[in-house]
N, C-alpha and C positions, 0 to 999 in steps of 0.2 A: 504494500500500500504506500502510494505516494503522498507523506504529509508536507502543506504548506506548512513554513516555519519562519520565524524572525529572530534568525540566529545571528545574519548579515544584515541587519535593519536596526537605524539608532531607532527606539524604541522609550516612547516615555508614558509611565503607568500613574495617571493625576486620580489620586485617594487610593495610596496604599493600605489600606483600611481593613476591614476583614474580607470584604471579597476581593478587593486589588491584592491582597499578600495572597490569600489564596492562589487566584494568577498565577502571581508572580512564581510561590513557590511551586507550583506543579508545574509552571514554563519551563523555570530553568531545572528542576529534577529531567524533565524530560528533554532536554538540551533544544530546546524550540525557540529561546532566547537566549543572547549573550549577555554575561553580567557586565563585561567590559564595556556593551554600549545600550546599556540600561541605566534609565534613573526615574526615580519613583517622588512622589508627593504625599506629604500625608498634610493633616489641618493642624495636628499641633507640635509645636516642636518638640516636646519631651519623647516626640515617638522616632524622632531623626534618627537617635542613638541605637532605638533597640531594634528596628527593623534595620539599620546598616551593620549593624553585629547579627544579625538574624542571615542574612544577604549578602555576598560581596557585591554592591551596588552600591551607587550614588544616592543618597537622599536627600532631601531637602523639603522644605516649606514653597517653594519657589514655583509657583506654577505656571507662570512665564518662561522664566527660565527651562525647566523642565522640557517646555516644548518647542525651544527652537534649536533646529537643527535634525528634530526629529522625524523619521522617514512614517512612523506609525505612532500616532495617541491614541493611547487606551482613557478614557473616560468613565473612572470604576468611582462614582461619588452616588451617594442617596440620592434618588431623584428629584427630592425640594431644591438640593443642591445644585443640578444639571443648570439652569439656567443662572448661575451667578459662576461657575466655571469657566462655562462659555464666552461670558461676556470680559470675564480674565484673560482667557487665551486667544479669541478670536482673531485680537487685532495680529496676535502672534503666528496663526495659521498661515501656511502657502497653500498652494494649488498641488502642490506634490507632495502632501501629506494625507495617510490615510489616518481618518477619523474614526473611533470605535465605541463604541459605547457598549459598556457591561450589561447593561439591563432592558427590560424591556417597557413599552409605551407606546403610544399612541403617534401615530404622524401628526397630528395639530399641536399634541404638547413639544412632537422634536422642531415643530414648526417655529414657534414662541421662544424656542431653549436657542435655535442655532444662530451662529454668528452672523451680523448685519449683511458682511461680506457673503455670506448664502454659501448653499451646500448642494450639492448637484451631485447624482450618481448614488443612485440606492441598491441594497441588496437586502436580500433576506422581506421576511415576515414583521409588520411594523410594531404588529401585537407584539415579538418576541426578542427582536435586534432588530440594529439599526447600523448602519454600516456607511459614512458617509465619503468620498474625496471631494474634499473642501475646493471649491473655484475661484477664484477673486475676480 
């Protein structure tokens, strides 16, 4: 079986959280991601420490940061949260980044939540993912 992977993809995971570390760490157990060009976000900083001793990855608070230079964003936040992320990273998105989002929702709510610069190119079930490459 041929799995797609982002072993070669800088790769940034915004709310390493309980399902972002989940992610994270069943990605890199199954080598589907490199930790070298991996970096992760969490909300508070007390968590910087213990998920980068948990990890050999990059973390930080930094959610801008996190996503530039990034070939794929993972978007693992609560869903109240989704639309105050977006409006963080937006301005920071290209057109050659794939957009991910961990959960699932409704297309009117991805509508409201995505960046002003808009998102173009869907895949999957709206009910269950959401799959965006961001266009400028």
């Amino acid at each position: 079986m041929n799995r797609f992977h982002f072993s070669k993809s800088k790769t940034a995971v915004i709310g390493a959280g309980k399902m972002g570390g989940i992610l994270i760490k069943a990605l890199l157990e199954k080598e589907l991601l490199s930790p070298e060009l991996l970096r992760a976000t969490v909300q508070h900083s007390e968590r910087v420490h213990g998920l980068g001793d948990q990890f050999p990855i990059q973390v930080s608070t930094d959610n801008q940061a996190a996503v530039q230079g990034a070939d794929v964003v993972l978007v693992c936040v609560k869903p109240q949260a989704v639309r105050e992320v977006i409006q963080q990273i937006g301005p920071h998105l290209t057109e050659n980044q794939l957009l991910i989002f961990d959960h699932g929702f409704r297309s009117n709510e991805s509508d409201r939540a995505r960046p002003e610069k808009g998102c173009a190119g869907y895949a999957g079930d709206a009910e269950y993912a959401f799959v965006h490459r961001v266009s400028v």
